[in-house]
N, C-alpha and C positions, 0 to 999 in steps of 0.2 A: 262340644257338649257331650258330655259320658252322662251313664247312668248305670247303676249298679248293683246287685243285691249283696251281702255280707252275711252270713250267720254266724254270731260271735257264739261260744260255746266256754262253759265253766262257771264257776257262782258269779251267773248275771242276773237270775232275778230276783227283786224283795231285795236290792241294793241301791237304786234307784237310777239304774244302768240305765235306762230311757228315759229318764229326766237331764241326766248328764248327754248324754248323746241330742236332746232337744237344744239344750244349751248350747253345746260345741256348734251345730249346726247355723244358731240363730246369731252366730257372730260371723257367718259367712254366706255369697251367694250360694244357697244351695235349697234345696227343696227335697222331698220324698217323704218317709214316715218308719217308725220303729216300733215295735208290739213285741209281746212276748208271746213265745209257742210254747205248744205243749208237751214237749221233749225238754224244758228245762232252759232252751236254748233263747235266744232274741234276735230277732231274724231284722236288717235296716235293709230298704232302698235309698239310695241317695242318689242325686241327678244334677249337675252344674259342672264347667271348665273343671277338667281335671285336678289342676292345682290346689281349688278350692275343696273337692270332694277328698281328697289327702290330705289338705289339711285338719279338713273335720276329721279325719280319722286319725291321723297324729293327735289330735288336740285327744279325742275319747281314749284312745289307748294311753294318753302321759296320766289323764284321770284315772281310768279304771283297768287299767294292763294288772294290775295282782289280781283282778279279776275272771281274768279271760284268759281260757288254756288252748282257745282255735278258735280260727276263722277262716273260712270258705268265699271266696269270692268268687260271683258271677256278674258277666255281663250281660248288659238287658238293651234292651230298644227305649229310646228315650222317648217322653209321654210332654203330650203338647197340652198347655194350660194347667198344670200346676206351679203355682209360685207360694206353696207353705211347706214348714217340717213341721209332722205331729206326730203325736203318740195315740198308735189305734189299738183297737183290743180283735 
C-alpha cells in the first residue's frame, strides 16, 4: 500500500481535470482526494497497491496529458480509514 501526493501543473483548471481524475480513480481500488490551489495548479493524494495508483494516473494523463506541462511527485504515509476519492475545495 503507497500513498502519494502529485501536483499536476499547466491548464488544469476550469477544464474539468478533477472530474476526470475522480472518474479514472472510481474505476480502480484507490482512495484519496483532488482540489484545485491557488497557484493555478491541482494538487491529488492518492493511496492503494501501487499498480492501481499508476494506473489511475496513466488512465488521467491518456485523458488530460495536452493539459499538463509538470508533475511533482511525493511520497506520503499512508492514512488508515479512508475508502473514497473526492473532489475537495
Amino acid at each position: 500500500m503507497i500513498r502519494m501526493a502529485i501536483r499536476f501543473s499547466g491548464r488544469v483548471q476550469g477544464v474539468g481535470f478533477r472530474a476526470t481524475a475522480r472518474s479514472c480513480a472510481a474505476m480502480r481500488r484507490v482512495s484519496g482526494w483532488v482540489r484545485n490551489e491557488a497557484d493555478g495548479s491541482v494538487l491529488m493524494e492518492i493511496q492503494g497497491e501501487q499498480a492501481e495508483a499508476e494506473t489511475v494516473l496513466n488512465l488521467l494523463r491518456e485523458r488530460m496529458g495536452a493539459r499538463i506541462t509538470g508533475e511533482e511527485r511525493t511520497n506520503l504515509a499512508t492514512l488508515d480509514g479512508e475508502s473514497e476519492f473526492l473532489i475537495t475545495r
